[in-house]
DRENSE-273243 format. One record per residue (C-alpha): x, y, z; residue in three letters. Coordinates in steps of 0.25 Angstrom, whole numbers, always signed. Layout:
REM residues N
[[X Y Z] 'ALA'],
...
REM end
This chain:
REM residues 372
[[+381 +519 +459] 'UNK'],
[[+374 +525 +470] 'UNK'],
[[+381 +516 +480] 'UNK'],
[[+393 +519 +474] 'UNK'],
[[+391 +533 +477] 'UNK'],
[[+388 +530 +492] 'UNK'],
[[+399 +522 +494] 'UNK'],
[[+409 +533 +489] 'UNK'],
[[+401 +542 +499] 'UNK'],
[[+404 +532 +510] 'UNK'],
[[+418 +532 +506] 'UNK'],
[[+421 +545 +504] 'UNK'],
[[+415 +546 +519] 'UNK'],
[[+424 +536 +525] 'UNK'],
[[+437 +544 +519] 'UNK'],
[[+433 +557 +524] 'UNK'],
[[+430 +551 +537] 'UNK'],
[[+443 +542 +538] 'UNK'],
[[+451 +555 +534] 'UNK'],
[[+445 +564 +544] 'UNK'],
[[+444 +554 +556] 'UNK'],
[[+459 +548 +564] 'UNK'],
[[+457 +543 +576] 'UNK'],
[[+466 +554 +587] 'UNK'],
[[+469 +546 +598] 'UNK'],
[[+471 +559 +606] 'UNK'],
[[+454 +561 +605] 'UNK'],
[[+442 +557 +610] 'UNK'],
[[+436 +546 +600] 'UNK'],
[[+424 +553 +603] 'UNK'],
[[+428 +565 +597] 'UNK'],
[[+435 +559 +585] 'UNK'],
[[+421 +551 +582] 'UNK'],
[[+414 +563 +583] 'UNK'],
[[+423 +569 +574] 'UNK'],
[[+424 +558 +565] 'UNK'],
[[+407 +561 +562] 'UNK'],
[[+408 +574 +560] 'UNK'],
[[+418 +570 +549] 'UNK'],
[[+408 +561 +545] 'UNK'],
[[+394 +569 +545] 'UNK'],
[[+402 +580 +538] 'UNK'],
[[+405 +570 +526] 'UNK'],
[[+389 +566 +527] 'UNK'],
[[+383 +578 +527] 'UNK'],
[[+389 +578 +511] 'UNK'],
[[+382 +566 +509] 'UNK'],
[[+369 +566 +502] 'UNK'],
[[+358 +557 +508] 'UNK'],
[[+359 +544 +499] 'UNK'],
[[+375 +545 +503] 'UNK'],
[[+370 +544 +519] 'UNK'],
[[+359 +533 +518] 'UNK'],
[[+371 +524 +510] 'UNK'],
[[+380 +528 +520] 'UNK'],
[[+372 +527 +533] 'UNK'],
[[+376 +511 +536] 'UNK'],
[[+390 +517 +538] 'UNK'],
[[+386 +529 +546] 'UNK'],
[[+378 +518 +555] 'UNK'],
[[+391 +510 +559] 'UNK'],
[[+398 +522 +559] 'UNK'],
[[+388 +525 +571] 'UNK'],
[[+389 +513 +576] 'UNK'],
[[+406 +512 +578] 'UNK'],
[[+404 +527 +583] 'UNK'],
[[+394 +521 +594] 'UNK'],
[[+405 +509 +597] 'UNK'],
[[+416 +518 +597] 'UNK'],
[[+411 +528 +608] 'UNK'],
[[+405 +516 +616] 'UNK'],
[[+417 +509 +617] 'UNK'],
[[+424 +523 +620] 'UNK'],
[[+414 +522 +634] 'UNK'],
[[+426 +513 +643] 'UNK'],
[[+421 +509 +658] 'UNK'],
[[+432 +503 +668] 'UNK'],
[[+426 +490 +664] 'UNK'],
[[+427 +491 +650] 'UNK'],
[[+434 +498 +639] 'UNK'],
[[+444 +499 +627] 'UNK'],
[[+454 +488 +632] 'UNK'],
[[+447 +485 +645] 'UNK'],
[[+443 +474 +652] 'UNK'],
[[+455 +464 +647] 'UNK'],
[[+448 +454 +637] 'UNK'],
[[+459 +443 +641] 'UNK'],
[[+462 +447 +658] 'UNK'],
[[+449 +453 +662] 'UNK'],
[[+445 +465 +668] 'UNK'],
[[+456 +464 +681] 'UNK'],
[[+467 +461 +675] 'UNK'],
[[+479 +468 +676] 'UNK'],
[[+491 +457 +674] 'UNK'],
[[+488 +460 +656] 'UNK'],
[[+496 +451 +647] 'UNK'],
[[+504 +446 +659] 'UNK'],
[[+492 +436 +661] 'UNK'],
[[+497 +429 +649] 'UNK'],
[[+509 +423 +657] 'UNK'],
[[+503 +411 +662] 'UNK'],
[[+511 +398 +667] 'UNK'],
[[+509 +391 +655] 'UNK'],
[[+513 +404 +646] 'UNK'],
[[+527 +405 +656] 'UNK'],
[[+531 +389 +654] 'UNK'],
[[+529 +390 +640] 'UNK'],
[[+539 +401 +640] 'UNK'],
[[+549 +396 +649] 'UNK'],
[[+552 +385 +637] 'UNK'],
[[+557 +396 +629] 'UNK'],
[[+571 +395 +638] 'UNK'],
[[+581 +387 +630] 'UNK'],
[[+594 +394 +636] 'UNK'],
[[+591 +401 +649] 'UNK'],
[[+596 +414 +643] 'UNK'],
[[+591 +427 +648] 'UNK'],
[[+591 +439 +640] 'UNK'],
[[+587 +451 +646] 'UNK'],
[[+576 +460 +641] 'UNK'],
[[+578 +474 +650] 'UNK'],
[[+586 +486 +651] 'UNK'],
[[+594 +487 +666] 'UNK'],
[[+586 +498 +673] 'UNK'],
[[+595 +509 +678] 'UNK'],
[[+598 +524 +680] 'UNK'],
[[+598 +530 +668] 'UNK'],
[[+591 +521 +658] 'UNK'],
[[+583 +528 +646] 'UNK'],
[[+567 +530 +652] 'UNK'],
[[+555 +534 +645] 'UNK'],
[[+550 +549 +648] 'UNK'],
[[+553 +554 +661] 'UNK'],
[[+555 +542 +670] 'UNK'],
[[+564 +539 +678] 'UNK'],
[[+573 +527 +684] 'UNK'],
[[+582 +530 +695] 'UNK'],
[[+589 +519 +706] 'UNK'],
[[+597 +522 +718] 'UNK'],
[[+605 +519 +728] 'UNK'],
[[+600 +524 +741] 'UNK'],
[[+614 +523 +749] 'UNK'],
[[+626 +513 +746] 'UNK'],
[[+622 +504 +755] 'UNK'],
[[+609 +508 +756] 'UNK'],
[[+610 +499 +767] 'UNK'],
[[+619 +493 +779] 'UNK'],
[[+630 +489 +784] 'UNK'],
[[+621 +480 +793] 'UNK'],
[[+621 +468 +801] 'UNK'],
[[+635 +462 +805] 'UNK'],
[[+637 +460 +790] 'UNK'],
[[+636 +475 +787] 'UNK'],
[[+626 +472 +777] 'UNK'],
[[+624 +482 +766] 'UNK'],
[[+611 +484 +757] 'UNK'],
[[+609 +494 +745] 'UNK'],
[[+596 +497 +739] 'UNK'],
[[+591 +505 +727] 'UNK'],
[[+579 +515 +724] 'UNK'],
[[+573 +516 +712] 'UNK'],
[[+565 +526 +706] 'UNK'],
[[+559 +525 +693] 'UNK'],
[[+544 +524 +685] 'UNK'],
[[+551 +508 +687] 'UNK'],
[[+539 +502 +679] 'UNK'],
[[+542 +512 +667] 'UNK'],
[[+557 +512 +665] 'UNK'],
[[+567 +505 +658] 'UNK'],
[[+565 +489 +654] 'UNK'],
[[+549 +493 +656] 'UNK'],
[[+536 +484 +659] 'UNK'],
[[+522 +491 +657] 'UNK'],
[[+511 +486 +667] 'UNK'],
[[+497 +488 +665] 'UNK'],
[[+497 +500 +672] 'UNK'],
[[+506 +507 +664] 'UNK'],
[[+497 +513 +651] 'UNK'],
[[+484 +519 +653] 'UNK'],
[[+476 +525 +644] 'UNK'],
[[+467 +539 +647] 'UNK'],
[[+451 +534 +642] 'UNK'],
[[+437 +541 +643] 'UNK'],
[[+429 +531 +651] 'UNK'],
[[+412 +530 +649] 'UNK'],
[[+410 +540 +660] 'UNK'],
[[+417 +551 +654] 'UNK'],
[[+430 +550 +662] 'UNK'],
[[+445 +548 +658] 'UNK'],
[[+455 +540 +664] 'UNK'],
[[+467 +532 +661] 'UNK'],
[[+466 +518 +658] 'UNK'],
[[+474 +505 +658] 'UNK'],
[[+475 +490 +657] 'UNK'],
[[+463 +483 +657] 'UNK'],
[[+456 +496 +659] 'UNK'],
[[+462 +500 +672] 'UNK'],
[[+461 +514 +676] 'UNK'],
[[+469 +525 +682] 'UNK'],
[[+459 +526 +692] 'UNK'],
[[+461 +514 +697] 'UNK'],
[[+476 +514 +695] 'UNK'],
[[+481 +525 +699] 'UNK'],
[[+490 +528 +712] 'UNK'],
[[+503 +536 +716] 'UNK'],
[[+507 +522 +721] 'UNK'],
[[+505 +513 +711] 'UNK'],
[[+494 +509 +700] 'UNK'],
[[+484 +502 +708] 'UNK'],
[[+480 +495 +698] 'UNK'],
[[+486 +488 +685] 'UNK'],
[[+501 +489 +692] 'UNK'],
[[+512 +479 +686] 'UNK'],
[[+511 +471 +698] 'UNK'],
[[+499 +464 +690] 'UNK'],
[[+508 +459 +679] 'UNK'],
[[+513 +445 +678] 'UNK'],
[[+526 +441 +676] 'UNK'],
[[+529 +439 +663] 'UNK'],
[[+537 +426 +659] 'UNK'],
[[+534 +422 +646] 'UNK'],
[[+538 +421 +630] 'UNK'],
[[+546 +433 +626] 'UNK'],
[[+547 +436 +611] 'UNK'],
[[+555 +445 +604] 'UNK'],
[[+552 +452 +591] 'UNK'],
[[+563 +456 +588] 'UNK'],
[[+558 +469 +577] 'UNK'],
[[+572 +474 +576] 'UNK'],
[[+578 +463 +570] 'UNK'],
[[+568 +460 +560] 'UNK'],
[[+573 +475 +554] 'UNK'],
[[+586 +471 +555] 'UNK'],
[[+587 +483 +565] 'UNK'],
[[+594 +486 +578] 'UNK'],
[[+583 +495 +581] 'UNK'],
[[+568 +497 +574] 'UNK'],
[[+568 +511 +569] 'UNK'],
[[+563 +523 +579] 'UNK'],
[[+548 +523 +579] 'UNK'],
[[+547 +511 +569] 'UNK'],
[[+531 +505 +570] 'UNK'],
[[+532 +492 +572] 'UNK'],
[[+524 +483 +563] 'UNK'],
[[+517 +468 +563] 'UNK'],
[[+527 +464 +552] 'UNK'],
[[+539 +468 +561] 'UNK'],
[[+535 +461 +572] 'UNK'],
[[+530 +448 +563] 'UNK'],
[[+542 +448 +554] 'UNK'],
[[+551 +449 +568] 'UNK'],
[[+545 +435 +573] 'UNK'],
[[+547 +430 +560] 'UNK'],
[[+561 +433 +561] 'UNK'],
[[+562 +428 +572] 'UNK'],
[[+553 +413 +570] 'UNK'],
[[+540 +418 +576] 'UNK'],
[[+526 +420 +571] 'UNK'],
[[+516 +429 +579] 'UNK'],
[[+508 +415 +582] 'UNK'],
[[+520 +411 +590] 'UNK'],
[[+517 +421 +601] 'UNK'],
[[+507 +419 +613] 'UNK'],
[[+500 +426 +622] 'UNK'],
[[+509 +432 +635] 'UNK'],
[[+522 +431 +625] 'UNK'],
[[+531 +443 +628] 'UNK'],
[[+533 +450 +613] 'UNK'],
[[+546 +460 +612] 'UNK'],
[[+548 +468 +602] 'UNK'],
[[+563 +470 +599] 'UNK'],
[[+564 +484 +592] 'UNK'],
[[+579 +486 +595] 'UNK'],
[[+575 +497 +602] 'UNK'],
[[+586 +492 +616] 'UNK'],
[[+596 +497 +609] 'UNK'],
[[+594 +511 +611] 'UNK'],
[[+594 +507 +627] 'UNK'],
[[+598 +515 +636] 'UNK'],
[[+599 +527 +628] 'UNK'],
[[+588 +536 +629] 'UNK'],
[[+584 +533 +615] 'UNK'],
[[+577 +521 +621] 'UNK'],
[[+565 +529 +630] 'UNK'],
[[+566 +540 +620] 'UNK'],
[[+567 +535 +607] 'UNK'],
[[+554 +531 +599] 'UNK'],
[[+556 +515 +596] 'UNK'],
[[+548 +507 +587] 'UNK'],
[[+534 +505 +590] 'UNK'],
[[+525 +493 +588] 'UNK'],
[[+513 +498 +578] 'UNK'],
[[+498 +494 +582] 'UNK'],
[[+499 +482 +574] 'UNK'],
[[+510 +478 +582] 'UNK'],
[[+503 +481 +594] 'UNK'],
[[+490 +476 +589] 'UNK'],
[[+498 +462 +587] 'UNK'],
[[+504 +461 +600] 'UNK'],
[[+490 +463 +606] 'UNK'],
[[+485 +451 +601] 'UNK'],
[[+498 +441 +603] 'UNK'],
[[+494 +443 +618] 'UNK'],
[[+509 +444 +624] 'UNK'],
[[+508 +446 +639] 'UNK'],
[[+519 +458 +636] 'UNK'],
[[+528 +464 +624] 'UNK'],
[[+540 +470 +626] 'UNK'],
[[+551 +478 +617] 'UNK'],
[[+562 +488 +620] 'UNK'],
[[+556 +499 +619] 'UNK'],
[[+541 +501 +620] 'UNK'],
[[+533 +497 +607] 'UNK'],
[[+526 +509 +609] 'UNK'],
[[+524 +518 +600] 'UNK'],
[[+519 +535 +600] 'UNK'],
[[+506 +530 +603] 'UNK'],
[[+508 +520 +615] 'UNK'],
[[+501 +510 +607] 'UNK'],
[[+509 +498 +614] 'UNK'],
[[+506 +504 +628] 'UNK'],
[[+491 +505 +625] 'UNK'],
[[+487 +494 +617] 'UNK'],
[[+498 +483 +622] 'UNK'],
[[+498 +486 +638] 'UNK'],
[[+485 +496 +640] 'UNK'],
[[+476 +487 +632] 'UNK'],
[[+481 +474 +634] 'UNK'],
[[+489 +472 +644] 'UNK'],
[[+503 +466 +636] 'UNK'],
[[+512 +473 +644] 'UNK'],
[[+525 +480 +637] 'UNK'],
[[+538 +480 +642] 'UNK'],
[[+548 +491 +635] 'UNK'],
[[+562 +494 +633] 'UNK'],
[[+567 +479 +635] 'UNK'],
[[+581 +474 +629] 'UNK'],
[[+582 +465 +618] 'UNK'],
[[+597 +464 +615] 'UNK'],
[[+600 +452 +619] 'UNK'],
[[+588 +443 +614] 'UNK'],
[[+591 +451 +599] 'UNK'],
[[+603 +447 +599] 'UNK'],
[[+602 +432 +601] 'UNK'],
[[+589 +431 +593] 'UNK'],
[[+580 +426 +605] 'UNK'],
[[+565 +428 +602] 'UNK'],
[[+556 +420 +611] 'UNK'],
[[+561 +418 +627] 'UNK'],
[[+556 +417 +641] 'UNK'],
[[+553 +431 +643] 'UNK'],
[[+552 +437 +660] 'UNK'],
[[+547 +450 +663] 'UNK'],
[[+542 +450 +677] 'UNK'],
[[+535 +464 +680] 'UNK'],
[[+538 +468 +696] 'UNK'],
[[+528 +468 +703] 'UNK'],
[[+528 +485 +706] 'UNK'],
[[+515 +486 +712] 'UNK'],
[[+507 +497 +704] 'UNK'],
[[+519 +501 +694] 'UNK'],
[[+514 +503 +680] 'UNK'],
[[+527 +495 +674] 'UNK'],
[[+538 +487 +679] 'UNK'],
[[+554 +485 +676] 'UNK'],
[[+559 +472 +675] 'UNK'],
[[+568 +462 +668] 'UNK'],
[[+565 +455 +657] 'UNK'],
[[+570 +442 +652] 'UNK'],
[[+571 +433 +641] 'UNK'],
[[+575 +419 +642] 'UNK'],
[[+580 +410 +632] 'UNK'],
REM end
C-alpha cells in the first residue's frame, strides 16, 4: 500500500515536471536545466520524508543525466556534438561525396538502358525567382566585347556575372554553407560547421579558407526519385505539408522499391511537385512541404552521398540544413526540375552533379542529369 503511495508521488512528480519543462531551442540548456530543478525542488519540498527516500534512486539518475548533459554541452575544436566525423575522420571536408567510389560509379553506369538524358535544373537567367535578397545578374560588357582582330577580323564576346553564384537558382550546398552559433568549454561563442570547422578558421572576404566546395567530389552515382506527389495523387503536396515515413515508404512501394534497395552514396530526390510553381515567385517565397524529423532521421541513416528536391525539404526550423548537411555532411541540392522523369515514370537512373570547383564558395550552380 505504502509503495503504492509512493509511486503516485513519483507520478504525480513526473507530470508536474513534464508539463512545466519544454525544451526552448532559443535558450541556454543550462538555464532550462536549472529551471527545470527548480520545478522539481518546488514539488519536493511537498513531499514528506518517507515520499523522498522512495524516490531518491530517481533523483540520483536525474543527477546523473544533469551531470551528462552539461558535460557534453562543454565542446572543444577537437570534440563536440557532431564532431569529429565517425566515418571520414577529423580532416575531412569532401562529406558524403566520399561515398562515390569507383566501384559505387561502375555500378551505376549499368543503370543506362536507353542513353536518355533528362535534365534535373532550372536555366539560370536574369530574372529568376531567388531566395531573400540575392541577386543574379549577367552582362554583356560591349557587343563584341572583343575585336575585329588579325587579318580575319576576329570578334569575341564575353559575359560578367554577378550573383551569390553558389546560392541561386538550381542550388548545391557545400560544407561551408550552414553553421551553427555554439558555446565552446572555454566560455567563448563561435559559429560552427562541418565536422566541426569554425569560423575562425573559415572566415575570409575572399573566400572560405576552409571547407570551400572545391573539396567535394563529383557526384556520379544512382539517382532515385521519390516521387511523393504522385503517391497523393496530387500535382503539387499541399503548402507546409510535413512529410512523414509513410509518404516516403508508400511512394517506393509505388514505385517497386523497398528502403533495403537503397545504398550508401545513392542520390534520393524527393518529388514534392513543387517545379511547377517555377519561375514565379511563389517558388522562393512560398512555404513547400517539408520533411518531418523522421524523415530526416531515416535519410541520416540510408547514408546517401546527397538528396535532392525542388524546393528545399526544409522546414521553419532548418532541420534538413542542420542535421542533413551541418551534421553529416549529405549535401542538398534545391529547387531541381522533375517534369520530365514524372512524366515518363523514371525512378532509378545514372544521376551527374559535378560541383565547380569555385574555390572557397559555400555552394555551387551546376547542371544535373539523369540518364536512362
Amino acid at each position: 500500500m505504502a509503495r503504492r503511495r509512493y509511486g503516485r508521488a513519483w507520478g504525480a512528480y513526473v507530470l508536474f515536471i513534464h508539463s512545466e519543462f519544454e525544451i526552448h531551442p532559443g535558450e541556454s540548456i543550462r538555464l532550462q536545466i536549472l529551471l527545470y530543478y527548480d520545478a522539481a525542488l518546488t514539488l519536493l519540498t511537498s513531499l514528506n520524508i518517507n515520499q523522498i527516500y522512495y524516490m531518491k534512486h530517481f533523483i540520483f539518475v536525474g543527477i546523473i543525466l544533469t551531470c551528462y548533459v552539461f558535460s557534453s554541452s562543454a565542446q572543444t575544436r577537437e570534440k563536440g556534438p557532431w564532431w569529429p566525423h565517425p566515418v571520414w575522420g577529423a580532416n575531412d571536408q569532401a562529406g558524403a561525396s566520399n561515398w562515390i567510389t569507383p566501384e559505387k560509379i561502375l555500378k551505376s553506369l549499368s543503370l543506362v538502358k536507353t542513353g536518355k538524358v533528362y535534365e534535373l535544373g532550372h536555366v539560370y537567367e536574369r530574372g529568376m525567382p531567388l531566395v531573400g535578397n540575392r541577386s543574379y545578374n549577367i552582362f554583356i560588357p560591349s557587343f563584341p566585347t572583343y575585336g575585329p582582330i588579325g587579318k580575319d577580323k576576329i570578334v569575341f564576346n564575353d559575359e560578367y556575372v554577378a550573383s551569390e553564384i553558389g546560392q541561386v537558382g538550381t542550388q548545391f550546398d557545400g560544407p561551408g554553407h550552414v553553421g551553427k552559433q555554439v558555446t565552446m568549454a572555454d566560455g567563448t561563442t563561435t559559429e560552427v560547421f562541418y565536422n566541426g570547422a569554425t569560423a575562425e578558421e573559415m572566415r575570409s572576404p575572399y573566400g572560405l579558407l576552409k571547407l570551400g566546395i572545391e573539396n567535394v567530389k563529383p557526384i556520379i552515382t544512382r539517382g532515385i526519385l521519390i516521387d511523393l506527389a504522385a503517391f497523393k495523387g496530387v500535382d503539387i503536396l499541399q503548402e507546409g505539408y510535413e512529410i512523414t515515413m509513410a509518404d516516403v515508404r508508400n511512394a517506393l512501394a509505388k514505385e517497386g522499391l523497398k528502403e533495403s534497395d537503397i545504398q550508401p552514396g545513392d542520390a534520393l530526390l524527393f518529388n514534392l511537385g513543387w517545379w511547377r510553381h517555377w519561375p514565379t515567385q511563389k517558388s522562393t517565397q512560398g512555404s513547400p512541404a517539408y520533411a518531418s524529423l523522421e524523415v530526416i532521421e531515416w535519410i541520416i541513416a540510408r547514408k546517401p552521398s546527397m538528396i535532392g528536391s525542388d524546393a528545399s525539404l526544409d522546414g521553419p526550423d532548418f532541420k534538413v540544413h542542420g542535421e542533413v548537411t551541418m551534421k553529416n555532411g549529405i549535401f542538398n541540392l534545391e529547387f531541381m526540375n522533375f517534369g520530365t522523369l514524372q512524366a515518363e515514370k523514371v525512378y532509378q537512373f545514372l544521376f551527374v552533379f559535378t560541383p565547380l570547383r569555385l574555390k572557397g564558395a559555400t555552394g555551387s550552380p551546376g547542371r544535373p542529369l539523369a540518364i536512362f
